[in-house]
Structures are given as C-alpha cells and as structure tokens.
N, CA, C and O atoms as CSV, one atom per row, in Angstrom:
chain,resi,resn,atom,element,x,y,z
A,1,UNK,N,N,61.978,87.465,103.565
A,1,UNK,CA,C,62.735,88.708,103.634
A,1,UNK,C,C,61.794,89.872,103.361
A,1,UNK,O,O,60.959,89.801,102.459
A,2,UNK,N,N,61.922,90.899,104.103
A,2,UNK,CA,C,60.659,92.279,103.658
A,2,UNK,C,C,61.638,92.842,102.959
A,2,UNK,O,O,62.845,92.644,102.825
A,3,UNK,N,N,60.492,93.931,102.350
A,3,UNK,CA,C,61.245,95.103,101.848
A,3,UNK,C,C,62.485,95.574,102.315
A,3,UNK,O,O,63.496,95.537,101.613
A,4,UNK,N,N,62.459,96.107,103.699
A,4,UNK,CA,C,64.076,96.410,104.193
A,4,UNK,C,C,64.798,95.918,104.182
A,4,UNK,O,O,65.860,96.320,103.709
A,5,UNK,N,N,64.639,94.820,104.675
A,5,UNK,CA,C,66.263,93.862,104.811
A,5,UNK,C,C,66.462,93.549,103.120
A,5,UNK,O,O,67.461,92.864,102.901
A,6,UNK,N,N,65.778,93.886,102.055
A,6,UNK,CA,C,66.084,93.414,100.472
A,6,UNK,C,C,66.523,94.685,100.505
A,6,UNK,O,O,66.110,94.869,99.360
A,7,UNK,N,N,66.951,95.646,100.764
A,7,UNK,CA,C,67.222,96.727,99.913
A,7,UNK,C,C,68.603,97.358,100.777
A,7,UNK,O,O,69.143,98.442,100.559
A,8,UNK,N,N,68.936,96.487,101.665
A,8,UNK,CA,C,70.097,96.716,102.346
A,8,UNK,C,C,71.536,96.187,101.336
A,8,UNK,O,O,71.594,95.103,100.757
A,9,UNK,N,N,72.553,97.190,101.320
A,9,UNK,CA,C,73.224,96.779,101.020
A,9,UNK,C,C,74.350,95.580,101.306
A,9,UNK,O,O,74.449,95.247,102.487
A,10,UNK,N,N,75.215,94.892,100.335
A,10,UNK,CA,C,76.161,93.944,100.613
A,10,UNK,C,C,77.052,94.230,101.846
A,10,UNK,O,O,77.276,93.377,102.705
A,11,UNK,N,N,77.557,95.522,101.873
A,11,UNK,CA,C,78.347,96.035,102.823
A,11,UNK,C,C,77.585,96.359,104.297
A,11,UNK,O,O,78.111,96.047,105.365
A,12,UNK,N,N,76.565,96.879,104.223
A,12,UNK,CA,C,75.536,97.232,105.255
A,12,UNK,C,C,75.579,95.560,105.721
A,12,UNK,O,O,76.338,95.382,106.674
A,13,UNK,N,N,75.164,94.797,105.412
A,13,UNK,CA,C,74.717,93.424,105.764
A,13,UNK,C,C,76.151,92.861,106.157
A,13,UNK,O,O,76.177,92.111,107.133
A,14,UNK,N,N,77.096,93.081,105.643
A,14,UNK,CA,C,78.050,92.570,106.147
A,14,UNK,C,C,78.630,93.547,107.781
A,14,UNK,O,O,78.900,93.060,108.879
A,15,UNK,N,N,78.646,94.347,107.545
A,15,UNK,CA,C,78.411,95.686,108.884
A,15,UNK,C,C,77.668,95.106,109.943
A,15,UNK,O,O,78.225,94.958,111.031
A,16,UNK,N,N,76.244,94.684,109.747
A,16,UNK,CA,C,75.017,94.345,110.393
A,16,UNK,C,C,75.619,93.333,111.123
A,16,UNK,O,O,75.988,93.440,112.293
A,17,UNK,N,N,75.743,92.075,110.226
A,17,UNK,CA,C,76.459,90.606,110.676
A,17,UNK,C,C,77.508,90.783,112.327
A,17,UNK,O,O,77.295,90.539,113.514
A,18,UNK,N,N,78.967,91.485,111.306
A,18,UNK,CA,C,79.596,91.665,112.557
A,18,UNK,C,C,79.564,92.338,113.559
A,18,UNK,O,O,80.542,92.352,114.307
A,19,UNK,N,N,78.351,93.121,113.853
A,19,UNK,CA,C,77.928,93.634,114.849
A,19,UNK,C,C,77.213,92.744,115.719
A,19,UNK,O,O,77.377,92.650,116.936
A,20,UNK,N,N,76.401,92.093,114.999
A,20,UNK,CA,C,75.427,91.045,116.032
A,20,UNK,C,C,76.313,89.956,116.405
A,20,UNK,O,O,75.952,89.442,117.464
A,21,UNK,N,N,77.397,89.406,115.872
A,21,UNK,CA,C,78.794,88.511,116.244
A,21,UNK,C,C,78.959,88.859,117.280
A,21,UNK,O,O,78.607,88.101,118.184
A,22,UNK,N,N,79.594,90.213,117.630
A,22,UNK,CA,C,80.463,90.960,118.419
A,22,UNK,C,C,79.180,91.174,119.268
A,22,UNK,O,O,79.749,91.398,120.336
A,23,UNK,N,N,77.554,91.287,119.628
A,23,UNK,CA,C,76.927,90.781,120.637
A,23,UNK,C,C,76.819,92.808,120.490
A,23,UNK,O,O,77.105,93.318,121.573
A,24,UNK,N,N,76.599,93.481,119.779
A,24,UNK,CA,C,76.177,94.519,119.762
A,24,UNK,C,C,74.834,94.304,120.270
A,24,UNK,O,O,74.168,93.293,120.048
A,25,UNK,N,N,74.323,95.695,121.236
A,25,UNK,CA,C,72.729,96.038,121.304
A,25,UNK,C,C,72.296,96.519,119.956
A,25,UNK,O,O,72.980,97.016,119.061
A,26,UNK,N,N,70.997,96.262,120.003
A,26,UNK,CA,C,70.410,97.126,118.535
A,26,UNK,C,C,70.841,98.326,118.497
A,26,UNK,O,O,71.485,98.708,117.520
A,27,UNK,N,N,70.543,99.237,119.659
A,27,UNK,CA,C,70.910,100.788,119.708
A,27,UNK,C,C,72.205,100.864,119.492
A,27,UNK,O,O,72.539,101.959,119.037
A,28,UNK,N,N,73.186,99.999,119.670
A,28,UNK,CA,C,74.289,100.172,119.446
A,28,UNK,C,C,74.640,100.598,117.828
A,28,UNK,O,O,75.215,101.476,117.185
A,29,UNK,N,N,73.705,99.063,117.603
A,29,UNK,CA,C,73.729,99.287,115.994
A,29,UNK,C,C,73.323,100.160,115.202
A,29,UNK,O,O,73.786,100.496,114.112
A,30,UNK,N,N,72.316,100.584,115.842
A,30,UNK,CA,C,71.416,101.702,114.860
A,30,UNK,C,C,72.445,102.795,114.951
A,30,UNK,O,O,72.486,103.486,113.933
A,31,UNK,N,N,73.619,103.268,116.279
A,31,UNK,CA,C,74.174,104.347,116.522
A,31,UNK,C,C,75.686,104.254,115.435
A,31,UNK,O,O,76.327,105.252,115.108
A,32,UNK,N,N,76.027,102.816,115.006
A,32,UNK,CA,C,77.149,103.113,114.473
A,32,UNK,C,C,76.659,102.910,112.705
A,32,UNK,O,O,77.485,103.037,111.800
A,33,UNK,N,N,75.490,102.649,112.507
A,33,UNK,CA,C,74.687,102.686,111.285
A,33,UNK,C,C,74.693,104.282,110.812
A,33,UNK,O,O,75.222,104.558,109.735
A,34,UNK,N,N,74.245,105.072,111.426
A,34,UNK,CA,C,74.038,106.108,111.450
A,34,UNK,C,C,75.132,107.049,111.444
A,34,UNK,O,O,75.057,107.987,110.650
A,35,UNK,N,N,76.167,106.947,112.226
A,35,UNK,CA,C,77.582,107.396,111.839
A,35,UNK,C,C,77.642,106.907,110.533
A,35,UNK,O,O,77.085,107.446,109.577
A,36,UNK,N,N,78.139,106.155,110.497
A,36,UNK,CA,C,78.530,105.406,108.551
A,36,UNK,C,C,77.933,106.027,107.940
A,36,UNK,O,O,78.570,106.460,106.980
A,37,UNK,N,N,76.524,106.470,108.000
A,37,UNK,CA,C,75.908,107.192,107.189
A,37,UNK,C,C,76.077,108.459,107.123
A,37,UNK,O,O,75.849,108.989,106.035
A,38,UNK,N,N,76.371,109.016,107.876
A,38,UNK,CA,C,76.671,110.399,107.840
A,38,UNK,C,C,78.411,110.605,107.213
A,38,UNK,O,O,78.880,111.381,106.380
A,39,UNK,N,N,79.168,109.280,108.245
A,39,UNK,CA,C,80.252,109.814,107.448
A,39,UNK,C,C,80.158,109.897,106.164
A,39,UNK,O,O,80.593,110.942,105.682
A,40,UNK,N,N,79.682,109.047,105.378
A,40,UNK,CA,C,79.683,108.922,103.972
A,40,UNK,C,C,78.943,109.767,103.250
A,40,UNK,O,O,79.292,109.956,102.085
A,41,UNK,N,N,78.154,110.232,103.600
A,41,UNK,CA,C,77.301,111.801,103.136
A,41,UNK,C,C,78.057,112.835,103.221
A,41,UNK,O,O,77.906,113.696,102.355
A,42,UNK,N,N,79.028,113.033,104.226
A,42,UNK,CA,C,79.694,114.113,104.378
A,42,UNK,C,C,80.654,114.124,103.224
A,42,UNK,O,O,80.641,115.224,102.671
A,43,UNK,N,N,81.603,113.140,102.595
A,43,UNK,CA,C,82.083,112.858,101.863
A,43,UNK,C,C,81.511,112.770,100.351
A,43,UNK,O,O,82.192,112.770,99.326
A,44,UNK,N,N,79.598,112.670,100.486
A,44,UNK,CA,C,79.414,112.293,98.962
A,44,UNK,C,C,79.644,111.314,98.068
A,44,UNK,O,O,79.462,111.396,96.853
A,45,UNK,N,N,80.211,109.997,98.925
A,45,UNK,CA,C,80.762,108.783,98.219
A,45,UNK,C,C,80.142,107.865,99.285
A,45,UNK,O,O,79.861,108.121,100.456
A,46,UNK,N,N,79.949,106.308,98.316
A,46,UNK,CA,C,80.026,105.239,99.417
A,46,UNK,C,C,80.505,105.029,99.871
A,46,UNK,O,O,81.643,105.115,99.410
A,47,UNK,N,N,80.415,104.462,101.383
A,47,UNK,CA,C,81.568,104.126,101.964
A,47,UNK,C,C,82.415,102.973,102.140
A,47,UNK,O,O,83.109,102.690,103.117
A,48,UNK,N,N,82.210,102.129,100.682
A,48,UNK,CA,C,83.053,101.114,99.927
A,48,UNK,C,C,84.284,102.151,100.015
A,48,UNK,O,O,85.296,102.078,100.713
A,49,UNK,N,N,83.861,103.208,99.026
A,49,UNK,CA,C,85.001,104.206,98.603
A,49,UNK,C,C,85.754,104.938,99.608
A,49,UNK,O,O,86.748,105.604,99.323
A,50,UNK,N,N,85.238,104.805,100.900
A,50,UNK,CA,C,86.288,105.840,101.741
A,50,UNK,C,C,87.567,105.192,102.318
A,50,UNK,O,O,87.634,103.975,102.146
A,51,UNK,N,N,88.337,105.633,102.808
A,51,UNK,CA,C,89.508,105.118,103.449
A,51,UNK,C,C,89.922,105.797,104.526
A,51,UNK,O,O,89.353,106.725,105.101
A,52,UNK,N,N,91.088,105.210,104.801
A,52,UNK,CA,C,91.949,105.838,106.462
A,52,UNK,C,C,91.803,107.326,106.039
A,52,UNK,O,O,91.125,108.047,106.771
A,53,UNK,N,N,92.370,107.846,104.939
A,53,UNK,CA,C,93.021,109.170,104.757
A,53,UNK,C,C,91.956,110.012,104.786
A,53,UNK,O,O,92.193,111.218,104.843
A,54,UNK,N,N,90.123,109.390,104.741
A,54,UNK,CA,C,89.047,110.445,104.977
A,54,UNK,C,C,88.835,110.348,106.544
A,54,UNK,O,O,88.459,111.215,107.332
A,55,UNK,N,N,89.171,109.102,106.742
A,55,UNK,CA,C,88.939,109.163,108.081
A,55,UNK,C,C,89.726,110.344,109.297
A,55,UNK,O,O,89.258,110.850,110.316
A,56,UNK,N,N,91.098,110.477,108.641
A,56,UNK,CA,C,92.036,111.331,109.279
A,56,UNK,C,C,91.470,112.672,108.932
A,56,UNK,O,O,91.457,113.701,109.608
A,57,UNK,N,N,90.939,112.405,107.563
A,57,UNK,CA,C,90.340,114.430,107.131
A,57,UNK,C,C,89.551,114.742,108.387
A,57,UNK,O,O,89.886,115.559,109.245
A,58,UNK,N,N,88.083,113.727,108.385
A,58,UNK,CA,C,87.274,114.583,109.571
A,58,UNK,C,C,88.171,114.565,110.948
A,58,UNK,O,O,88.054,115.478,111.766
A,59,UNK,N,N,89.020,113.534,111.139
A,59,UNK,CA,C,89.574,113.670,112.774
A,59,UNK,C,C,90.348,115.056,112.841
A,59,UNK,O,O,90.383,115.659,113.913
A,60,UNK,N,N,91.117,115.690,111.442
A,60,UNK,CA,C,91.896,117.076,111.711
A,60,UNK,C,C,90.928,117.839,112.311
A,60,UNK,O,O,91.173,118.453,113.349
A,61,UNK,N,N,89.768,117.872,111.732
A,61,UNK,CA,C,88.491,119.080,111.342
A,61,UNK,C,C,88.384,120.148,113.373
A,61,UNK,O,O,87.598,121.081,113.540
C-alpha cells in the first residue's frame, strides 16, 4: 500500500470500491471525487456528516 491509498479515508475507500463495481472510468472517478470534495468544503463538515437536507440547500442556491 503507498502513502496515498493509506491516507484515504474509510468512506473515500468505500466511495472508490463502488465506483469501480459499477465499472466507473477513472475520470469518472476522479470527477465525482472531486464534487464530494467540494461539496463538503462548501459546507465545512465531512461528508459522513452531510445529508439530503444539504443536499437540497445547494440544489435551492
């Protein structure tokens, strides 16, 4: 295991998993990696912690 893949989170890795299941491209992955990440920055919380009701905040916006 390198450095990166050790410092990925439980949730990230579980994210990762069912993407490569579901026969995602990498770019795919890297593109909905990167959302997640932003959503959850925008918010300031992990995104263990977010739910439907943040999800509906940014869809009002």
């Amino acid at each position: 295991m390198t450095d990166a893949t050790a410092a990925v989170s439980p949730l990230r890795r579980h994210m990762i998993d069912d993407m490569s299941l579901r026969n995602l491209s990498p770019p795919t992955q890297r593109s909905y990696i990167h959302a997640d990440n932003r959503f959850s920055r925008h918010f300031s919380r992990s995104p263990e912690l977010l739910g439907l009701e943040d999800v509906r905040a940014v869809r009002s916006i």
